[in-house]
C-alpha positions as CSV (number, residue, x, y, z in Angstrom):
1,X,23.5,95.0,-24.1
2,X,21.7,95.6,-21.2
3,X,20.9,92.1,-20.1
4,X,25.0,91.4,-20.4
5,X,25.8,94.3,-18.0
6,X,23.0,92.9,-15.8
7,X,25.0,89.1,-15.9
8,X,28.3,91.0,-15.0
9,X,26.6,92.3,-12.1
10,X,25.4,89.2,-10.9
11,X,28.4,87.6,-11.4
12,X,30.3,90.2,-9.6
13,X,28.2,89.3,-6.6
14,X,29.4,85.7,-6.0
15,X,28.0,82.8,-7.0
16,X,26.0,82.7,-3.2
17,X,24.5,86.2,-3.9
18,X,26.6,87.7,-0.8
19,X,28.3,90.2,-0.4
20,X,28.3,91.4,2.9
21,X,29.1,89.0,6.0
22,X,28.9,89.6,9.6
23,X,30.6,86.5,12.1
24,X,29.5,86.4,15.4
25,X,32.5,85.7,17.7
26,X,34.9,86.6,15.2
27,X,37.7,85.7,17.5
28,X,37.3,82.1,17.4
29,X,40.1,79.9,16.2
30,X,37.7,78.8,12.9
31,X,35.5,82.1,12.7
32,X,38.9,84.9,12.5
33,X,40.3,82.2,9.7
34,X,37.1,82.3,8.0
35,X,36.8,86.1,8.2
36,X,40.3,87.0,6.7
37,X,40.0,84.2,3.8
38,X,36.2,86.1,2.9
39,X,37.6,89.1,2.6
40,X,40.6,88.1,0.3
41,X,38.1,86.4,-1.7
42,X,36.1,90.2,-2.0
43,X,33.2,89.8,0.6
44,X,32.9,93.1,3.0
45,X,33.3,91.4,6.6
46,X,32.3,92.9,9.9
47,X,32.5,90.9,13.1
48,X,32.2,91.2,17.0
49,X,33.0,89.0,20.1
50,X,33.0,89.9,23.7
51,X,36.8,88.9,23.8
52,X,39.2,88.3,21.4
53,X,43.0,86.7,22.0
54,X,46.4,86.0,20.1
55,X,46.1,85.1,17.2
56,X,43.3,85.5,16.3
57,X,43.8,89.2,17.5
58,X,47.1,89.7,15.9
59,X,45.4,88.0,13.1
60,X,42.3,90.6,13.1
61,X,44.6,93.6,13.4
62,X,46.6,92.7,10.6
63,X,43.4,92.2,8.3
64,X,41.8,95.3,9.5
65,X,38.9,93.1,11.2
66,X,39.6,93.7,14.4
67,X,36.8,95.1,16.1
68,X,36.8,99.0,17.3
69,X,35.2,97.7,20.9
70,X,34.8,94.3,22.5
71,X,31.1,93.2,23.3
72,X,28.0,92.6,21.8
73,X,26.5,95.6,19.8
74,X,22.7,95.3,18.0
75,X,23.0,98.1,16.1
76,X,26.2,96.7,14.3
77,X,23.0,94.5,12.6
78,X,21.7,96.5,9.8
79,X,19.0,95.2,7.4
80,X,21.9,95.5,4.5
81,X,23.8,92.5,5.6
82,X,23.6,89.7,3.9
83,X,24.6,86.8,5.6
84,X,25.3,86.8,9.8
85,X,28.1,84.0,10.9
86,X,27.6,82.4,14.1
87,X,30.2,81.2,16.2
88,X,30.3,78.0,18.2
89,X,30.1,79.9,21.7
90,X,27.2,82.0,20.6
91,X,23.7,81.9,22.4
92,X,20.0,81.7,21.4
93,X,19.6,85.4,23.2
94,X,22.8,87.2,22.1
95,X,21.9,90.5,21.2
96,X,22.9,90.4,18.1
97,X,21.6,87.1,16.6
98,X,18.4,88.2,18.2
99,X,18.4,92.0,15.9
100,X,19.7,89.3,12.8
101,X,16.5,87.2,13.3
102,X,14.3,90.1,14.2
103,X,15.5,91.7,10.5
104,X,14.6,88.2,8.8
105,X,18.8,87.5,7.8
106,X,20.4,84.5,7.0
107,X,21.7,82.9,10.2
108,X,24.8,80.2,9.5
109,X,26.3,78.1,11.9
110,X,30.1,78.5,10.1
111,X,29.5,74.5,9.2
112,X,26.2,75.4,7.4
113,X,28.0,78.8,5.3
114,X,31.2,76.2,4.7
115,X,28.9,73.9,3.0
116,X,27.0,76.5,1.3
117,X,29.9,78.3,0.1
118,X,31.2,74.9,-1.7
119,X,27.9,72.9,-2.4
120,X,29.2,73.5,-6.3
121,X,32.4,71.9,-5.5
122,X,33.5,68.2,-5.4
123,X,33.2,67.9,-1.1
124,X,35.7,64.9,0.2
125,X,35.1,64.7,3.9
126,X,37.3,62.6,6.2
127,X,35.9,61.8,9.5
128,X,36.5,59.0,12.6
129,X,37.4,59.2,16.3
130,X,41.0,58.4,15.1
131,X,43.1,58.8,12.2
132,X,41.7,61.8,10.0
133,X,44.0,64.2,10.9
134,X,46.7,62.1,9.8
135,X,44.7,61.0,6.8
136,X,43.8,64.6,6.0
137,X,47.3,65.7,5.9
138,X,48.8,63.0,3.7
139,X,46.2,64.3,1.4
140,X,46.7,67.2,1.5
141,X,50.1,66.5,1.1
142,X,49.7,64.6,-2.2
143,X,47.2,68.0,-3.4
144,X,49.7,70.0,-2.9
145,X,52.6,68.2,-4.1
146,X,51.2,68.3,-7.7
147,X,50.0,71.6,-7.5
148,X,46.2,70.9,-7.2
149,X,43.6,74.2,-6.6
150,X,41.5,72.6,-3.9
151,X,40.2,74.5,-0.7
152,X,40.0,73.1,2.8
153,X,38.6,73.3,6.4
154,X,40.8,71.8,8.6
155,X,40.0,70.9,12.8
156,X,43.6,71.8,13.3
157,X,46.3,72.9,11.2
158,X,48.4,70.3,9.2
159,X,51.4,70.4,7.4
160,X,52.9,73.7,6.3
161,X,49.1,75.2,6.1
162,X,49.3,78.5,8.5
163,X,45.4,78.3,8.6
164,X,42.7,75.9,9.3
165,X,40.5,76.9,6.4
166,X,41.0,78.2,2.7
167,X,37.6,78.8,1.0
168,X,38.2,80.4,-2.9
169,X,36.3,81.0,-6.0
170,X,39.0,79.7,-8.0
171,X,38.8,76.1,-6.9
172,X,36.3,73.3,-7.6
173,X,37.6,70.6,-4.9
174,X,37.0,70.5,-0.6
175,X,38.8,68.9,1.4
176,X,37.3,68.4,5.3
177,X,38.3,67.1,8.2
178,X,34.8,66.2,9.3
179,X,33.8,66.7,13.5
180,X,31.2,64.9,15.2
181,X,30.7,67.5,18.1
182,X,27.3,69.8,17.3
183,X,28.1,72.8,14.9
184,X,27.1,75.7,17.6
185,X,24.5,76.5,20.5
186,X,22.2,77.7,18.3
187,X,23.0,74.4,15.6
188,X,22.7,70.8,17.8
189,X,23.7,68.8,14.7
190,X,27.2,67.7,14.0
191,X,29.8,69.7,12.3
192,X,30.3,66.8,9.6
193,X,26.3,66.7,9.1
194,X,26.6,69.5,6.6
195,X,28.7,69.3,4.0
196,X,27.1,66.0,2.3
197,X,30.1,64.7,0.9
198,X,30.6,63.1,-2.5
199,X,33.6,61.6,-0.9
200,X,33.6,60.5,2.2
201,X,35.9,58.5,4.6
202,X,35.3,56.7,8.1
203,X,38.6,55.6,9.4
204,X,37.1,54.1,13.0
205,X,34.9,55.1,15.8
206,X,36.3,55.0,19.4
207,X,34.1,56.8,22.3
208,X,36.4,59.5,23.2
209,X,34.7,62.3,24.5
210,X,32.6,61.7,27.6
211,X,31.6,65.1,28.5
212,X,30.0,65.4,24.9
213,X,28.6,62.2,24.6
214,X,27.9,60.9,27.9
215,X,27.1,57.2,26.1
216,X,28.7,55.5,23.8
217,X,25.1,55.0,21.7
218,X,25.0,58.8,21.4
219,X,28.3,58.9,20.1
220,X,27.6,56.0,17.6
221,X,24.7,58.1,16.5
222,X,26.4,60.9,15.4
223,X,28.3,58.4,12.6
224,X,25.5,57.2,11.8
225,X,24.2,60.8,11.0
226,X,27.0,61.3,8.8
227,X,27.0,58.4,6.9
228,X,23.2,59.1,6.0
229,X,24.4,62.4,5.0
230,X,26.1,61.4,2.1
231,X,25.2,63.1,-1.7
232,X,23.1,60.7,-3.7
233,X,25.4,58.2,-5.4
234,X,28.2,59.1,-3.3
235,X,31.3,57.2,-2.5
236,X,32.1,55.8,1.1
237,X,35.6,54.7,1.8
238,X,35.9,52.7,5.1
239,X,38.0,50.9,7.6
240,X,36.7,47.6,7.3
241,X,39.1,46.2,10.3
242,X,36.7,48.8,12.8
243,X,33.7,46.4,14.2
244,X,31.6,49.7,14.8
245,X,32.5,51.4,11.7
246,X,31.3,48.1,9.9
247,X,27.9,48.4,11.7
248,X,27.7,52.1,11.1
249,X,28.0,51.8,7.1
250,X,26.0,48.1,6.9
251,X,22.9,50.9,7.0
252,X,23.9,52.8,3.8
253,X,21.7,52.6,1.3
254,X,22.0,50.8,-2.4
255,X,22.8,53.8,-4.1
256,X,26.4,54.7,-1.7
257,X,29.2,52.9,-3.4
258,X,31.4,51.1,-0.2
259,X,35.5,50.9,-0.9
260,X,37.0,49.4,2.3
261,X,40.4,49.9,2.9
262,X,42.8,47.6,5.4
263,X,46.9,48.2,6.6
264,X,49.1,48.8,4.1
265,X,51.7,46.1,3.5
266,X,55.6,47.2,5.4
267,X,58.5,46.0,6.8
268,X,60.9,47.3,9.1
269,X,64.2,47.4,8.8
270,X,67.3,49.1,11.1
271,X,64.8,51.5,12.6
272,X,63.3,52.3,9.5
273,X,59.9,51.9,8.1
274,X,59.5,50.4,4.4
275,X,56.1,50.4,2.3
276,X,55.7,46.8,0.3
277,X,54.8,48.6,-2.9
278,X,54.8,47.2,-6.3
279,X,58.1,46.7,-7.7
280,X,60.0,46.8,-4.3
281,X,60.1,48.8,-1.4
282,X,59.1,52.4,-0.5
283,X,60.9,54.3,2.4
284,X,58.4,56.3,4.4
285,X,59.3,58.8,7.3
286,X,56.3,58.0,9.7
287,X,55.8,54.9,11.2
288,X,53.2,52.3,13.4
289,X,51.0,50.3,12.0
290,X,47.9,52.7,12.7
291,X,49.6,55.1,10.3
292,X,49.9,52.0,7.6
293,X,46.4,51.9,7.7
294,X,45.8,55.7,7.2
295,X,48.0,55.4,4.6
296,X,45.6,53.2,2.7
297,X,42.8,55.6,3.5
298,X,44.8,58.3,1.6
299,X,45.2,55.8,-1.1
300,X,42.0,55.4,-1.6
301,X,40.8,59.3,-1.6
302,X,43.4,59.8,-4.2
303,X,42.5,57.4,-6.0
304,X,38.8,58.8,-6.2
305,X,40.2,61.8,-6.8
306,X,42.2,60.2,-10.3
307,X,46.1,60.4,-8.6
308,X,46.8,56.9,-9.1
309,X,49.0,54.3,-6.9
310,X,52.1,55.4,-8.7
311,X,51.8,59.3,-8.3
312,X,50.5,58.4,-5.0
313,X,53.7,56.8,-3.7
314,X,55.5,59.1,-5.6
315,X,54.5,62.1,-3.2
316,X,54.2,60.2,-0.1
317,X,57.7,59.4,0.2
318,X,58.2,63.2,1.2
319,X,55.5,63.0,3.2
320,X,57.1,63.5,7.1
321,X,53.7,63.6,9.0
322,X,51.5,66.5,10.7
323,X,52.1,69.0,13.7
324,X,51.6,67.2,17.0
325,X,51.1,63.7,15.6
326,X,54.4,61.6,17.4
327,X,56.2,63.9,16.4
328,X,60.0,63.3,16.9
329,X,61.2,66.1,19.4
330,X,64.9,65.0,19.2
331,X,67.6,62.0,19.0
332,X,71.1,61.4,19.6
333,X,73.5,57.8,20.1
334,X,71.2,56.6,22.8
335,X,68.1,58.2,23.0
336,X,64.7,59.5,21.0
337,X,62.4,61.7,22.4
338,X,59.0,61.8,20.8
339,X,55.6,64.0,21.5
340,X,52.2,62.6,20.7
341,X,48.7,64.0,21.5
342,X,46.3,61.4,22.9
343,X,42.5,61.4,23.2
344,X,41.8,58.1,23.3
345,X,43.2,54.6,25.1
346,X,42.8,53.6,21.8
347,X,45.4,56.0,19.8
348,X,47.9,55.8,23.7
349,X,47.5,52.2,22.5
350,X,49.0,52.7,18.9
351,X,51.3,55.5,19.3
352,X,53.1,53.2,22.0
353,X,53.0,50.3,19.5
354,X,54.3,51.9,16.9
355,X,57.4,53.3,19.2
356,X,57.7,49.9,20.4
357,X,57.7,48.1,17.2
358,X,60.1,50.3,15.2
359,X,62.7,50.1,18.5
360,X,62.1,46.6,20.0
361,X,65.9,46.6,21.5
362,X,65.5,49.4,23.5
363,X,63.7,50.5,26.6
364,X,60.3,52.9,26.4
365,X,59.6,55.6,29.0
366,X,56.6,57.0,28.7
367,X,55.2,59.9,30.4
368,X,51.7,61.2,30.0
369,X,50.8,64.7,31.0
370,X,46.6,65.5,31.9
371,X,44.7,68.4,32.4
372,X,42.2,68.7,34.9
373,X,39.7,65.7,33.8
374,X,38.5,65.2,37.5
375,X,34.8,65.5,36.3
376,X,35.3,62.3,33.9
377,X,33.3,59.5,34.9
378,X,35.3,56.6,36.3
379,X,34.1,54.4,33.6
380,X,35.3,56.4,31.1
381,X,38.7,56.2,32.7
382,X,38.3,52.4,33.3
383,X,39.2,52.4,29.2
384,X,42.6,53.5,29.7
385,X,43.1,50.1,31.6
386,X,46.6,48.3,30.5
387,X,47.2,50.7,27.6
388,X,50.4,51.2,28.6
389,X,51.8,47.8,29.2
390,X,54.3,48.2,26.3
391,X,56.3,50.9,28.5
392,X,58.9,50.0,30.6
393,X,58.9,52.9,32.8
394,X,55.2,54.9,33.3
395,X,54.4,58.2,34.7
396,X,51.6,60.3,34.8
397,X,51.6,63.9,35.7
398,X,48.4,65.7,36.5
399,X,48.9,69.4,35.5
400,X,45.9,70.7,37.1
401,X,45.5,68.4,40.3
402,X,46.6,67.1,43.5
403,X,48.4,69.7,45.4
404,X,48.0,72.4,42.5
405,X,44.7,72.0,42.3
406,X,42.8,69.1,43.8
407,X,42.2,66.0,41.9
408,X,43.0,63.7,44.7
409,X,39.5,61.4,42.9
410,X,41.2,61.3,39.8
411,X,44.7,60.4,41.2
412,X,43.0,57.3,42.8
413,X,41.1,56.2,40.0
414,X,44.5,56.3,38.1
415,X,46.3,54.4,40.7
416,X,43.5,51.7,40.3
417,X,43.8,51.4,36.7
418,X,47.8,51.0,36.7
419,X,48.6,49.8,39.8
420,X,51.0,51.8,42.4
421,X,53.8,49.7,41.7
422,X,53.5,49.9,37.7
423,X,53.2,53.6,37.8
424,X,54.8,56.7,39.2
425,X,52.0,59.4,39.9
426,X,52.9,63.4,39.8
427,X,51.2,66.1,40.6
428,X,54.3,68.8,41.2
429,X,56.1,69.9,38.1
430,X,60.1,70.5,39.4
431,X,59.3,66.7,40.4
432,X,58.0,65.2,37.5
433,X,61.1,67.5,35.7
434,X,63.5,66.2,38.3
435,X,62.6,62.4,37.8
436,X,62.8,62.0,33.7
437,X,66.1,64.3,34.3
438,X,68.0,61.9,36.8
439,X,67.1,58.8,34.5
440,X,70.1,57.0,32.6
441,X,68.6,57.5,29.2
442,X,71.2,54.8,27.1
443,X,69.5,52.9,24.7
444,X,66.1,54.3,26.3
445,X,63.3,56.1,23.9
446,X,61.0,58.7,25.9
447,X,57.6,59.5,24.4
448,X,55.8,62.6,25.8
449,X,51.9,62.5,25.9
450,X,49.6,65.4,26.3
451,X,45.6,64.9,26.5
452,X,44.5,68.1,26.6
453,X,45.1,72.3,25.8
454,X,47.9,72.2,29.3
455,X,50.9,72.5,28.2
456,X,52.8,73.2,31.5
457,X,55.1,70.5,31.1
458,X,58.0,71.8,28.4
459,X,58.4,69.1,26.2
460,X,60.7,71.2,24.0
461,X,63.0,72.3,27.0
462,X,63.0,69.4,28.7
463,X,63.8,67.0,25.3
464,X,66.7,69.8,25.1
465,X,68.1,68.8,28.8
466,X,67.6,65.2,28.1
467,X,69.6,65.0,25.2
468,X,72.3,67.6,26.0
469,X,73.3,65.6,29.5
470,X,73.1,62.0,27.9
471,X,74.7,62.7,24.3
């Protein structure tokens, strides 16, 4: 009798033997998301962070995990708490991690408690400088459409998912969207090092982030990293049309089963975009062929994960893409106005492809808004060289530069890659507003680019003005 009310106990506990959590810079975008889903899921969460803002705070407040002050506090660690969070901004000599480690607790980066939380589960991790978001959310897409129990932790939000992470006891499935950038100050491995996937997915690799990875060897070798991270006997799906992700994965060992995965089949037709499937033709609402391929990455995770081609298909056909992937802000008779985020030459590349391709009778404006990247290395820049020579009209507006802020370097270096006459240069935004506003838009498509967090150009208002005075 008494050894049954002992296993209750234990079980009552969780699985992980926690039960009470404490995250360091609870306000992050991952670490709030992570503190409300614990405490649905039972734990007792505390947290602290020197400043905390919407919403995340909203977010806190709501959950009754707001903190009672802002700051730093080492006698919020007591020797009772089980597990301490730490969040990506935290330092080696916070006060707080310092009391944690001087009391002997557990100290997670929230990439190391992600994977220890679901090391029981079946882990499917889906990582590459391009197409994983994409790929994620068609996944997640299919999940959901036939009602599947599976958690996730997500670099940005996809689909209809309000949050970026879900972590239950009920399910026995993760799905990540893996991140090569190290997990925390404290943590210099990669995000996607951790969870030692059973499934995993490499969709292409595409130096991207300069200031992280100031080469592109030290970029390569955080792929590398991850493909030798995989469980024993796992399963590695892969773009095989990617020369670097083919060099990556020719190191895996004998025991990692390789599925490669190529463009989907399709047709276009009247402005439409048509999957060649089995049996006919499938009509799909996003389009390029950089989304055929991730198409055929989702495939192939769904297939691991026993939804066949048919089911597959079945699903996808409602499938209408995630937030901020060229998106389409608006239409009318004459004219499309689309939104896209860019990080790469490589994805300004596709996304003005794909546009092209699916309206080849019509003119393509494109206008690309940056933040303040003055402290990018001209080489980096150099890679942005003819990526848009599929747009008719080009413009670049510099959010944070020129007479706003002083980026006269970076203006140059842009002028040198496009050429003066191929490109109009903005740094003012009633001018930038004023010159896609006077433009004749019949039978013109405008895509709106954004590389960064600035959002100072109003893509929504501006599509609004467009449309109303050419419709």
């Amino acid at each position: 009798m008494y050894e049954i009310l002992f296993l209750l106990l234990l079980l009552c506990r969780n699985k992980m033997g926690m039960k009470r959590i404490h995250l360091l810079a609870i306000g992050g975008t991952t670490l709030h998301n992570i503190a409300i889903t614990l405490k649905n899921d039972g734990f007792v969460v505390s947290g602290s962070d020197d400043e905390i803002y919407d919403p995340a705070y909203t977010d806190l407040q709501k959950a009754g995990l707001l903190p009672a002050e802002l700051g730093w506090h080492e006698e919020r660690i007591t020797r009772d708490i089980d597990v301490v969070i730490a969040g990506g901004k935290v330092q080696p000599d916070n006060p707080e991690l310092q009391k944690a480690r001087e009391y002997g607790l557990t100290v997670y980066s929230y990439s190391e408690f992600i994977y220890e939380f679901a090391k029981d589960k079946q882990r499917v991790v889906i990582a590459g400088s391009y197409g994983k978001n994409m790929i994620v959310s068609i996944v997640m897409h299919v999940l959901s459409y036939y009602e599947y129990d599976y958690d996730y932790y997500l670099c940005s939000a996809v689909n209809d998912q309000e949050s970026t992470i879900r972590l239950s006891k009920s399910s026995k499935l993760l799905i990540v969207e893996g991140d090569e950038h190290i997990s925390s100050p404290i943590d210099e491995r990669s995000k996607f090092e951790h969870f030692k996937p059973c499934i995993a997915l490499l969709s292409g690799i595409a130096w991207e982030d300069v200031k992280a990875f100031p080469t592109l060897e030290e970029y390569v070798e955080q792929f590398k990293n991850y493909v030798g991270s995989l469980n024993d006997n796992g399963r590695l799906i892969y773009c095989k049309d990617d020369e670097q992700v083919c060099e990556v994965i020719s190191q895996c060992g004998p025991n990692i089963k390789l599925i490669p995965y190529e463009t989907h089949p399709y047709e276009l037709f009247n402005n439409h975009t048509f999957l060649k499937i089995s049996g006919g033709r499938l009509p799909i609402y996003i389009f390029g062929e950089h989304n055929m391929k991730n198409i055929s990455g989702a495939l192939k995770v769904c297939q691991q994960l026993k939804i066949s081609e048919e089911r597959f298909y079945q699903a996808l056909k409602y499938f209408k893409g995630p937030m901020r992937q060229l998106q389409l802000l608006g239409k009318n008779s004459t004219v499309n106005v689309y939104r896209d985020y860019v990080y790469s030459p490589l994805k300004m590349n596709a996304t003005i492809k794909a546009i092209r391709e699916l309206y080849p009778l019509r003119e393509l404006v494109v206008c690309m808004e940056v933040g303040s990247d003055g402290d990018v290395p001209e080489n980096f820049w150099k890679q942005y060289d003819d990526s848009m020579r599929l747009a008719d009209e080009k413009f670049v507006f510099f959010s944070q530069g020129g007479k706003n802020g002083g980026s006269e370097a970076m203006e140059h270096t842009v002028q040198k890659i496009f050429g003066t006459s191929k490109i109009k240069i903005f740094d003012d935004l009633d001018d930038i507003n004023l010159e896609l506003n006077k433009i004749m838009w019949s039978n013109k498509n405008l895509l709106l680019l954004r590389t960064g967090n600035e959002k100072l150009l109003d893509f929504t208002a501006l599509t609004k003005k467009i449309l109303k005075i050419n419709g």
